[in-house]
N, CA and C atoms as a LAMMPS dump frame, in Angstrom:
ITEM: TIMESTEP
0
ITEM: NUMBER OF ATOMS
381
ITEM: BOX BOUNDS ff ff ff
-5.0000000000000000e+02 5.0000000000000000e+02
-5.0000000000000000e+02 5.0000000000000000e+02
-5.0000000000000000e+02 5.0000000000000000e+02
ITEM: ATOMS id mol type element x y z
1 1 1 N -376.413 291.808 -353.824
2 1 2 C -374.993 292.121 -353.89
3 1 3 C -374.172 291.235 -352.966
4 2 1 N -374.736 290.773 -352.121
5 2 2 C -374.177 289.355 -351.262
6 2 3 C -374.305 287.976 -351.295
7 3 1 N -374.639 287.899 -352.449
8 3 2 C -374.508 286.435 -353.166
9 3 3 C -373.023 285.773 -353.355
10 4 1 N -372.901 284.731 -352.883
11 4 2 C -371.519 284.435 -352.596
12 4 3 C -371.582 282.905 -352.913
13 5 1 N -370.776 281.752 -353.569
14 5 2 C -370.618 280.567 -354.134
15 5 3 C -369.469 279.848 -352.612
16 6 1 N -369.979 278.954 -351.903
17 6 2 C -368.869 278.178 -351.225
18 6 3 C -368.08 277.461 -351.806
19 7 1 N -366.568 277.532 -352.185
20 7 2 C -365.974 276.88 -352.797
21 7 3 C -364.821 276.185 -351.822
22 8 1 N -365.345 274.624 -351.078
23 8 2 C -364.55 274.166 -350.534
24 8 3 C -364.48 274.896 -348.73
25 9 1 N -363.382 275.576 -348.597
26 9 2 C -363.191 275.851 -347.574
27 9 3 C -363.247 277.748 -347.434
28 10 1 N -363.316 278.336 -348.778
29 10 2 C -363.725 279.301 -348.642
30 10 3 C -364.675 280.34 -349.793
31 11 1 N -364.699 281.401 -349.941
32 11 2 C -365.757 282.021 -350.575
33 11 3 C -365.813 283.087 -351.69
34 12 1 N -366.583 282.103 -353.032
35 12 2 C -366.25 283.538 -353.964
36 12 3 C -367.618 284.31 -353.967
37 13 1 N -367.563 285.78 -353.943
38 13 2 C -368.712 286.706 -353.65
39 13 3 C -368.659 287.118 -354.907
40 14 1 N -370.249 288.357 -354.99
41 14 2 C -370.37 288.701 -356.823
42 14 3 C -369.149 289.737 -356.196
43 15 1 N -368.779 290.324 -355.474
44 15 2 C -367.374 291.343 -355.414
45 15 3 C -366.648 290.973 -356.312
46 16 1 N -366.352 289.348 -355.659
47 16 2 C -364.943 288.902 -356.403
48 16 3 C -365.123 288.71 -357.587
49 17 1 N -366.514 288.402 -358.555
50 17 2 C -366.769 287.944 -359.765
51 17 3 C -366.648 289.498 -360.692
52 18 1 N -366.865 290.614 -360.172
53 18 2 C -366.785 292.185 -360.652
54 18 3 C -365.142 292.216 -361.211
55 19 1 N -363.96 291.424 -360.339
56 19 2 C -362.848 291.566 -360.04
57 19 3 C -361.858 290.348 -361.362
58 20 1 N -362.696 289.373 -361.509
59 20 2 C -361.935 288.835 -362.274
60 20 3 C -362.14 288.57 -363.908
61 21 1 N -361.465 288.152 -364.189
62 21 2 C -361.45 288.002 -366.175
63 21 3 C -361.758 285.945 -366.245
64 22 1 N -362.546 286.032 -366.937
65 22 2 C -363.681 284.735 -367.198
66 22 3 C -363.631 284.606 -368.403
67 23 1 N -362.286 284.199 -369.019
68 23 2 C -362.99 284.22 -370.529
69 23 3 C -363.534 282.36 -371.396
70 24 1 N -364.685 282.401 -370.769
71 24 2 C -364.895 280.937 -370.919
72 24 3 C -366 280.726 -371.563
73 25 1 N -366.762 280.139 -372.382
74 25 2 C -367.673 279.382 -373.235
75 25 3 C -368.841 278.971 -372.333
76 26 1 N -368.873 278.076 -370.971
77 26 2 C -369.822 277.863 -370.506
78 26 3 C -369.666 278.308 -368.889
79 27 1 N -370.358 278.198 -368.133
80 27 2 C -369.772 278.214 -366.597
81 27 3 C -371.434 277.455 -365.984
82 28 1 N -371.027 276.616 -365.15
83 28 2 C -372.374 275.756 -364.672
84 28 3 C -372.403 276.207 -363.433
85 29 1 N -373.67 275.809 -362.653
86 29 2 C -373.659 276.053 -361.168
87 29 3 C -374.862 274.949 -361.161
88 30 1 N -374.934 273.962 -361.036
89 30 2 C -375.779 273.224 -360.328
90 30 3 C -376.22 273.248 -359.405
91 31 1 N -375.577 274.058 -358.732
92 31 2 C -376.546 273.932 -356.775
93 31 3 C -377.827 274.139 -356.767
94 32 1 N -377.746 274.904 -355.563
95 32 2 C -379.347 275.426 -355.166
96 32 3 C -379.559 276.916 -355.438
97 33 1 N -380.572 276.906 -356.603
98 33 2 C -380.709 278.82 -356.767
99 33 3 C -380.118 278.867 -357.012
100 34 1 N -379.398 278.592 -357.759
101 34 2 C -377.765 280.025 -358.405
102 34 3 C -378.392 280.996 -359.409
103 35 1 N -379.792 280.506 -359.758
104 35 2 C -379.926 281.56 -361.189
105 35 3 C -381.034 282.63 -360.291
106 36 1 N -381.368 282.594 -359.472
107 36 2 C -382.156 283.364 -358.663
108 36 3 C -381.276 285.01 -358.818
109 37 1 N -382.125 286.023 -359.089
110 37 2 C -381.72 287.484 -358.748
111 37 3 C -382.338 288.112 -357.979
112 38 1 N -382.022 289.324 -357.491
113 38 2 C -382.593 290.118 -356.875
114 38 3 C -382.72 291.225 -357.796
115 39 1 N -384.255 291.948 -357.818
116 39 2 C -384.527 293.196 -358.259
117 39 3 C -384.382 294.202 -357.601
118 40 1 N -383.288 295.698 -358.179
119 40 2 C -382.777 296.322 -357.43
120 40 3 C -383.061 297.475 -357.582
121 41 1 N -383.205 299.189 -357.226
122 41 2 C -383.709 299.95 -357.99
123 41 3 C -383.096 300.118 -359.061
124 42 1 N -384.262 300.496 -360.127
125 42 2 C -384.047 300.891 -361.457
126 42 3 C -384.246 299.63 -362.417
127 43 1 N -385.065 298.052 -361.643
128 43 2 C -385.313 297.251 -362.128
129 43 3 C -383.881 296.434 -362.892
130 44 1 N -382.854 296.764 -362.112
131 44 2 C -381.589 296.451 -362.428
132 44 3 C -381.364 294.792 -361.447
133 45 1 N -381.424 293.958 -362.258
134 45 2 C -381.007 292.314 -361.603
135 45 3 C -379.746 292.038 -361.273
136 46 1 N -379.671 291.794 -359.51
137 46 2 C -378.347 291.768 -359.183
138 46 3 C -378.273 290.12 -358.903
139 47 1 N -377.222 289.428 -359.243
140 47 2 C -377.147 288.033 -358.418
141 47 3 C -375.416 287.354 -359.02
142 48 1 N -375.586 286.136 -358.758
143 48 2 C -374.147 285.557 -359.449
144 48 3 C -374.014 285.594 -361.063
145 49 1 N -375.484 285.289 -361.877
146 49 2 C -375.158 285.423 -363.013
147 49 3 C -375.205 286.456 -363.762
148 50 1 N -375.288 287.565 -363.151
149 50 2 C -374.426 289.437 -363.608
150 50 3 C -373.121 289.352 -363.372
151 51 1 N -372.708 288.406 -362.287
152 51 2 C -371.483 288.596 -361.69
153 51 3 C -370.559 287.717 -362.861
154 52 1 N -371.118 286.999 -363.014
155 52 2 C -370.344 286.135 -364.059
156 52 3 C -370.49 286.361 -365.384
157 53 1 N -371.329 286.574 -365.95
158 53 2 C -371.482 287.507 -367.254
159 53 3 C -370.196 288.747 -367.281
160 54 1 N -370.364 289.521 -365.942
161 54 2 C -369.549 290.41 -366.295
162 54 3 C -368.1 290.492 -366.608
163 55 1 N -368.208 288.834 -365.73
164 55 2 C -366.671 288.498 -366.016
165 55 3 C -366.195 288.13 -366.971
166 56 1 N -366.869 287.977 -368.171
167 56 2 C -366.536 286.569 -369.092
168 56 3 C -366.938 285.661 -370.111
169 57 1 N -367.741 285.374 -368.877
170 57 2 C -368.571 284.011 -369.01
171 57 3 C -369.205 284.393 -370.546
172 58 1 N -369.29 283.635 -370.952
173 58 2 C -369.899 283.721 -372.569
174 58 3 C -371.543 282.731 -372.326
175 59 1 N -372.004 281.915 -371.56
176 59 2 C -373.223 281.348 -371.472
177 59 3 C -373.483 281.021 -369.712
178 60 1 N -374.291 280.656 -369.224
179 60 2 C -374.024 279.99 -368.293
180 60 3 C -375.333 278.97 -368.032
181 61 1 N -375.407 277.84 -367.076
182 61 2 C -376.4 276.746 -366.911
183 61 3 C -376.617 277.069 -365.295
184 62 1 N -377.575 277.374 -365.003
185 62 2 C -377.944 278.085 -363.346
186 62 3 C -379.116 276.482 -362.984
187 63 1 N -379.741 277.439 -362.177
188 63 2 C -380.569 276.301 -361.382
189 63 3 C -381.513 277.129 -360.577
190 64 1 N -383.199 277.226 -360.719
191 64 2 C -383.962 277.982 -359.772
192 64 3 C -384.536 277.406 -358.813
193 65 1 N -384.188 276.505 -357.794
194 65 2 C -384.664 276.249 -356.81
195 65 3 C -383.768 274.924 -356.477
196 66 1 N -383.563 274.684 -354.748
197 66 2 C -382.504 273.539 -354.579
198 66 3 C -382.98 272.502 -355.153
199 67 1 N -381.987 271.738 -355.72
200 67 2 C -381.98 270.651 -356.973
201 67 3 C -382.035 269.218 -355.6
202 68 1 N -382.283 268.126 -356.499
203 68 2 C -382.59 266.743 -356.389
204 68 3 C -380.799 266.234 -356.398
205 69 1 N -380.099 265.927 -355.406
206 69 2 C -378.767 265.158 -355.715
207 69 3 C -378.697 264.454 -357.18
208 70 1 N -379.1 263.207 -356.833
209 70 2 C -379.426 262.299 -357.864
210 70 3 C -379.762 262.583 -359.508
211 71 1 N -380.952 263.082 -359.468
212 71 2 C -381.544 263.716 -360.556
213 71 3 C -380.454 264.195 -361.165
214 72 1 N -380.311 265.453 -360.78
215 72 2 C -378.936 266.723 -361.009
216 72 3 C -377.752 265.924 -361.648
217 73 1 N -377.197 265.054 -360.518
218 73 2 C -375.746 264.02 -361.25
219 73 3 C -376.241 263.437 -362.778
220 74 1 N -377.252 263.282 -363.211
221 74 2 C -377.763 262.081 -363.907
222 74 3 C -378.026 263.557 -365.212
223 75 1 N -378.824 264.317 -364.635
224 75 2 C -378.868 265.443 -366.005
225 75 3 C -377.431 265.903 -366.353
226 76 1 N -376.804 266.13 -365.289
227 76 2 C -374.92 267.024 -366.202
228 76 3 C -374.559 266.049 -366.774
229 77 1 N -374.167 264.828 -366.396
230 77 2 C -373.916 263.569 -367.205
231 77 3 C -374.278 263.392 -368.665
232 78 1 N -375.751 263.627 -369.06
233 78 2 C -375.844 263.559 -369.965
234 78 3 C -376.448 264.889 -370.626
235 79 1 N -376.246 266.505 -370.309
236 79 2 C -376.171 267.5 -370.799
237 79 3 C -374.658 267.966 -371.302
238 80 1 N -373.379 267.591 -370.345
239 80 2 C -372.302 267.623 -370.955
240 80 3 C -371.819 266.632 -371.84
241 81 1 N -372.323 265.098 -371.928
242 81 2 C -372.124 263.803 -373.23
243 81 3 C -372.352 264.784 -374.722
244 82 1 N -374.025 265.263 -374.52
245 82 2 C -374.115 265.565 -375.402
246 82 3 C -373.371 266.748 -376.086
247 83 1 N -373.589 267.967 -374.831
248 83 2 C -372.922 269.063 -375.456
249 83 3 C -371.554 268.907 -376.027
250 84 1 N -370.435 267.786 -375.016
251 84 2 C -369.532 267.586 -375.735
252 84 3 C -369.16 266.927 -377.201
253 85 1 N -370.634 266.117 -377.482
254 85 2 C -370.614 265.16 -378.5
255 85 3 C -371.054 266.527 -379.985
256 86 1 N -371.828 267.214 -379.099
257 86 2 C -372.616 268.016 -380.709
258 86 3 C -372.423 269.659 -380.388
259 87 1 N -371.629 269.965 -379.521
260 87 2 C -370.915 271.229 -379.361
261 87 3 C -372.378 272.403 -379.271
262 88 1 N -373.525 271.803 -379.239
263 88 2 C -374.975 272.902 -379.034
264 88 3 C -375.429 273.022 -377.549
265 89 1 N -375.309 273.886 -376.723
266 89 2 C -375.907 273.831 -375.061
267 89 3 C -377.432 273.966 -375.138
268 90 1 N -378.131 274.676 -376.273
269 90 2 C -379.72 274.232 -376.478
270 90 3 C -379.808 273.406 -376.182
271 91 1 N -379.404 272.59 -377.104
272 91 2 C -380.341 270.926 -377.68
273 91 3 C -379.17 270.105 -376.615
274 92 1 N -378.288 270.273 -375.838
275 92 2 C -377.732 269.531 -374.867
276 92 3 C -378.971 269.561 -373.585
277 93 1 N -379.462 270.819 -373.498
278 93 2 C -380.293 271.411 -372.416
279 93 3 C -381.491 270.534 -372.684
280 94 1 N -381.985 270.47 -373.677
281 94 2 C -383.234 269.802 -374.48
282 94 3 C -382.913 268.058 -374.069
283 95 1 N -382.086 267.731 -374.708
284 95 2 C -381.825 265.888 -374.319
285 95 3 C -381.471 265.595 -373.255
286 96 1 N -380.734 266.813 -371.885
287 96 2 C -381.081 266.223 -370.384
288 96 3 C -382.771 266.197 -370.143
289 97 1 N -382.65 267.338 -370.64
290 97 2 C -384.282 267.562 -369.867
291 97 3 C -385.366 266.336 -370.039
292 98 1 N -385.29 266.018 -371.201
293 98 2 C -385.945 264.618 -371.948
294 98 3 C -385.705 263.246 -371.277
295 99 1 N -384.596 263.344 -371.423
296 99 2 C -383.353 261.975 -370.61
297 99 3 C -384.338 261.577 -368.706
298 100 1 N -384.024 263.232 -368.417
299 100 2 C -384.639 263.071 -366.99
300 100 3 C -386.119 263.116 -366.668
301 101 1 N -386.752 263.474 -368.098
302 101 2 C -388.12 263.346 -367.6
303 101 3 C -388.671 261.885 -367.825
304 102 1 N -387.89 261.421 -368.199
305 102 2 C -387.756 259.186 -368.582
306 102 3 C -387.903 259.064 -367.126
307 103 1 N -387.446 258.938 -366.319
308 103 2 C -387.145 258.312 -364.854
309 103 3 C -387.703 259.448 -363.657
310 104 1 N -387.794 260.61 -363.951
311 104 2 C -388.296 261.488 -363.102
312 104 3 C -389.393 262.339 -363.84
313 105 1 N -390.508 262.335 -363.87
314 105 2 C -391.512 262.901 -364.509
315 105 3 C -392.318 264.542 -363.769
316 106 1 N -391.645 264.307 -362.46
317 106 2 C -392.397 265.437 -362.04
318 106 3 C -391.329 266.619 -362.322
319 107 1 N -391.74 267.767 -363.07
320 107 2 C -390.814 269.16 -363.311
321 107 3 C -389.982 269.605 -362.27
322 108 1 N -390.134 269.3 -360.638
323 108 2 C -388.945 269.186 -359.828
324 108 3 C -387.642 268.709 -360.365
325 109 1 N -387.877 267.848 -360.654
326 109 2 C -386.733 267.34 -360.828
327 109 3 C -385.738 267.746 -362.448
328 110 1 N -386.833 268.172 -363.509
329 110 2 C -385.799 268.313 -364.509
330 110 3 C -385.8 269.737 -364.931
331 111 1 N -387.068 270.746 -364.567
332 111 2 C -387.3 271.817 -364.654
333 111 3 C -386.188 273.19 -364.226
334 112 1 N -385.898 272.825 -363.109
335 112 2 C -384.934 274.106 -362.292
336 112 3 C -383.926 274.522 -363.066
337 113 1 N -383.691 273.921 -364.171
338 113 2 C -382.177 274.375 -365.294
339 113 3 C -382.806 275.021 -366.535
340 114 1 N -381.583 276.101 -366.469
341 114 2 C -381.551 277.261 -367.845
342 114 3 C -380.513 277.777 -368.353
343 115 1 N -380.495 277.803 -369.255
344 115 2 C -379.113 278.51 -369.877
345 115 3 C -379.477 280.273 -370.074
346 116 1 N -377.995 281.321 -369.854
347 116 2 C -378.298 282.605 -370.347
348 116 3 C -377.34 282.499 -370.897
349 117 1 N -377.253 283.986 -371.601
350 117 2 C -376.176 284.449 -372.556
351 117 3 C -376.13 283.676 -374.104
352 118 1 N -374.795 283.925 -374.493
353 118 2 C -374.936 282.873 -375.808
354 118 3 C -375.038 281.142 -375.589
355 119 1 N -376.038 280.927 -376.133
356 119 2 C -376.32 279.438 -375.938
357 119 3 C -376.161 278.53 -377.61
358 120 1 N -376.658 279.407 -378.606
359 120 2 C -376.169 278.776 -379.612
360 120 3 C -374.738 278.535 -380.261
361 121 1 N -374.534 277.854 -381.219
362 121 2 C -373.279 278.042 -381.639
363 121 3 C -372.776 278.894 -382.439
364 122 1 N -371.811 279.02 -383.011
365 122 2 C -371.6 280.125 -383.503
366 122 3 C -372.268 280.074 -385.03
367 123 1 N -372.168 279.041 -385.478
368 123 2 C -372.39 278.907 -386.639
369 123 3 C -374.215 278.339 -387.312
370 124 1 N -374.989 278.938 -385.828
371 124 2 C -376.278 278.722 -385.822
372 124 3 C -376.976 280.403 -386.033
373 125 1 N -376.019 280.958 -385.735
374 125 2 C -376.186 282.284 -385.964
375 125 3 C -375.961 283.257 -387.309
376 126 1 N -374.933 282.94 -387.926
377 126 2 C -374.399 282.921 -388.924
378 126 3 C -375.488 282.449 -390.576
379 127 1 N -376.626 281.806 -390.016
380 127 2 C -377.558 281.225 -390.601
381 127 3 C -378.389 281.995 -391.381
């Protein structure tokens, strides 16, 4: 319940994420751990991406363990090319992951990223 995002000079907590309206398509967090939860009683998962789900968020792209600078710049680069080019966060998720296992082969480096929530498109569903 004290999971909190540094933004700049100050701090958004899951409080504040309970508090606001998110009505957005993707929301990323590249850092370190953002997709990490805590199990709480009643096997209920508390962390930022409840917090952001609850807000909104329609998908999100987390990260389970602190990321590689480099690596990281080089996967959003070409997870958002694509997603912007073919509107799918799967197969965007799929051609970083690929992209970065070219130049970085060990799963450190391209492994720590996942998408929740809706990840397909709309019209993959519809199918």
């Amino acid at each position: 319940m004290f999971s909190v995002i540094r933004l700049g000079t100050s701090y958004l907590s899951l409080f504040d994420l309970y508090s606001l309206k998110l009505p957005v398509a993707l929301v990323t967090l590249s850092g370190c751990a953002t997709g990490v939860n805590v199990v709480a009683a009643g096997d209920e998962l508390l962390g930022l991406a409840r917090g952001l789900l609850s807000a909104g968020a329609q998908s999100l792209l987390l990260s389970l363990w602190d990321v590689h600078d480099r690596s990281t710049a080089e996967f959003m680069r070409v997870f958002y090319g694509f997603y912007r080019e073919h509107g799918d966060k799967a197969l965007a998720l799929q051609a970083a992951i690929l992209r970065i296992r070219e130049t970085y082969p060990h799963p450190y480096y391209w492994a720590p990223f996942f998408l929740v929530g809706k990840v397909f498109p709309s019209s993959a569903s519809s199918k």
